[in-house]
N, C-alpha and C positions, 0 to 999 in steps of 0.2 A: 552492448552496453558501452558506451562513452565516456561519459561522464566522470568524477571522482563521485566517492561514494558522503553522503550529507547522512547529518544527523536529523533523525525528525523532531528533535527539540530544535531545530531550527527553523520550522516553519512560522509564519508569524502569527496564524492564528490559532487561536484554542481547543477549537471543535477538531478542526482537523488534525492537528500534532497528538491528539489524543490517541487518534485513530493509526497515525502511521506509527507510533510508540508500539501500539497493540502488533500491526502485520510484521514490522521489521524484527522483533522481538522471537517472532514464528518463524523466522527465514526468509524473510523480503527483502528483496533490495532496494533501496533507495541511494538512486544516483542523481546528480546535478545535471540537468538536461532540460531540454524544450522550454518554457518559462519560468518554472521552480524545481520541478523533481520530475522524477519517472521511477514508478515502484515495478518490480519486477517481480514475480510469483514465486516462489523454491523449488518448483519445478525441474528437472535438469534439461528440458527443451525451453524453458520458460515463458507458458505460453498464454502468460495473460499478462500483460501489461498495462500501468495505469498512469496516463499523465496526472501531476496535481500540481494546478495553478497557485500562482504565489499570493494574489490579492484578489479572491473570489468576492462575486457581487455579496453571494449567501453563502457564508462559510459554514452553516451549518446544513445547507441545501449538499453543498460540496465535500463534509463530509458522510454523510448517506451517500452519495454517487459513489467513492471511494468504497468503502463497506460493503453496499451491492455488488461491486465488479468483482471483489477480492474474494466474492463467494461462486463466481466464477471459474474459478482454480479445480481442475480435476487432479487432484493427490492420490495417488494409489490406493488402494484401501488396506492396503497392509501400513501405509503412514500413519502413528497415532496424531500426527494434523488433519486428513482425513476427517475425523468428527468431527471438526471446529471449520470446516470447510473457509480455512482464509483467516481461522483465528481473530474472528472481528466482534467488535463491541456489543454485546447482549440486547 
Protein backbone atom coordinates (compact mmCIF):
# COMPACT_ATOMS: atom_id res chain seq x y z
CA UNK A 1 0.00 0.00 0.00
CA UNK A 2 1.26 3.57 -1.11
CA UNK A 3 -0.94 5.65 -1.15
CA UNK A 4 -2.78 7.98 1.81
CA UNK A 5 -5.73 6.56 2.78
CA UNK A 6 -9.24 8.46 0.82
CA UNK A 7 -12.62 8.75 1.94
CA UNK A 8 -15.07 6.91 -0.23
CA UNK A 9 -17.50 9.86 0.08
CA UNK A 10 -14.94 11.06 -2.16
CA UNK A 11 -15.64 9.32 -5.11
CA UNK A 12 -17.40 11.27 -7.61
CA UNK A 13 -20.04 9.05 -8.41
CA UNK A 14 -23.06 7.67 -6.78
CA UNK A 15 -23.36 4.03 -7.58
CA UNK A 16 -20.00 3.49 -6.65
CA UNK A 17 -19.29 5.65 -3.40
CA UNK A 18 -22.22 3.60 -2.17
CA UNK A 19 -20.53 0.58 -2.66
CA UNK A 20 -17.10 1.58 -1.25
CA UNK A 21 -18.97 3.22 2.03
CA UNK A 22 -20.48 -0.44 2.46
CA UNK A 23 -16.61 -2.42 2.05
CA UNK A 24 -14.58 0.17 3.92
CA UNK A 25 -17.03 0.18 6.66
CA UNK A 26 -16.21 -3.85 7.01
CA UNK A 27 -12.44 -3.31 6.94
CA UNK A 28 -11.28 -2.21 3.52
CA UNK A 29 -8.92 -0.16 2.70
CA UNK A 30 -9.13 2.36 0.38
CA UNK A 31 -6.03 4.23 -0.48
CA UNK A 32 -5.20 7.08 -3.27
CA UNK A 33 -3.50 5.11 -6.04
CA UNK A 34 -3.48 4.14 -9.68
CA UNK A 35 -6.30 6.49 -11.25
CA UNK A 36 -8.71 7.07 -8.15
CA UNK A 37 -8.48 4.47 -5.49
CA UNK A 38 -7.17 0.97 -4.75
CA UNK A 39 -9.43 -1.00 -2.21
CA UNK A 40 -7.59 -3.59 -0.29
CA UNK A 41 -9.49 -6.58 1.39
CA UNK A 42 -9.11 -7.08 5.55
CA UNK A 43 -7.26 -9.73 5.06
CA UNK A 44 -3.97 -9.66 6.91
CA UNK A 45 -2.04 -11.06 3.73
CA UNK A 46 -4.45 -8.86 1.68
CA UNK A 47 -5.27 -10.73 -0.92
CA UNK A 48 -7.65 -9.24 -3.12
CA UNK A 49 -7.19 -6.08 -4.36
CA UNK A 50 -9.45 -3.78 -6.46
CA UNK A 51 -8.66 -0.88 -8.54
CA UNK A 52 -11.67 1.86 -8.86
CA UNK A 53 -11.55 4.24 -11.62
CA UNK A 54 -12.38 7.80 -11.06
CA UNK A 55 -14.61 8.72 -14.06
CA UNK A 56 -16.14 5.29 -15.30
CA UNK A 57 -17.77 5.11 -18.90
CA UNK A 58 -20.76 2.97 -16.66
CA UNK A 59 -20.58 3.88 -13.14
CA UNK A 60 -23.07 1.62 -12.50
CA UNK A 61 -21.59 -1.24 -14.77
CA UNK A 62 -18.46 -0.31 -12.30
CA UNK A 63 -19.92 -0.54 -9.55
CA UNK A 64 -21.19 -4.39 -9.85
CA UNK A 65 -17.44 -5.14 -10.99
CA UNK A 66 -16.28 -3.66 -7.53
CA UNK A 67 -19.14 -5.73 -5.50
CA UNK A 68 -18.22 -9.05 -7.72
CA UNK A 69 -14.47 -8.84 -6.76
CA UNK A 70 -14.96 -8.01 -3.02
CA UNK A 71 -16.84 -11.40 -2.96
CA UNK A 72 -13.66 -12.69 -3.78
CA UNK A 73 -12.15 -12.19 -0.30
CA UNK A 74 -11.63 -15.65 1.42
CA UNK A 75 -12.08 -14.45 5.41
CA UNK A 76 -11.71 -17.20 7.62
CA UNK A 77 -14.74 -18.56 8.78
CA UNK A 78 -14.44 -18.07 12.19
CA UNK A 79 -14.59 -14.05 10.89
CA UNK A 80 -18.19 -12.96 11.47
CA UNK A 81 -17.52 -10.98 7.85
CA UNK A 82 -17.21 -14.34 6.56
CA UNK A 83 -21.04 -14.39 5.91
CA UNK A 84 -21.30 -11.31 4.23
CA UNK A 85 -18.42 -12.48 2.13
CA UNK A 86 -16.95 -8.68 1.10
CA UNK A 87 -19.91 -7.09 3.14
CA UNK A 88 -21.51 -5.80 -0.34
CA UNK A 89 -24.63 -4.40 -1.42
CA UNK A 90 -27.71 -7.00 -1.35
Amino acid sequence: MVGREVAAADHPSKEIREVLKRLVADGWVLRSEAHWGTLYCPCEDQCTVIRVGGTPKNPGQEARRIRRKAKWCPLPPDDPRAALRGGVVK
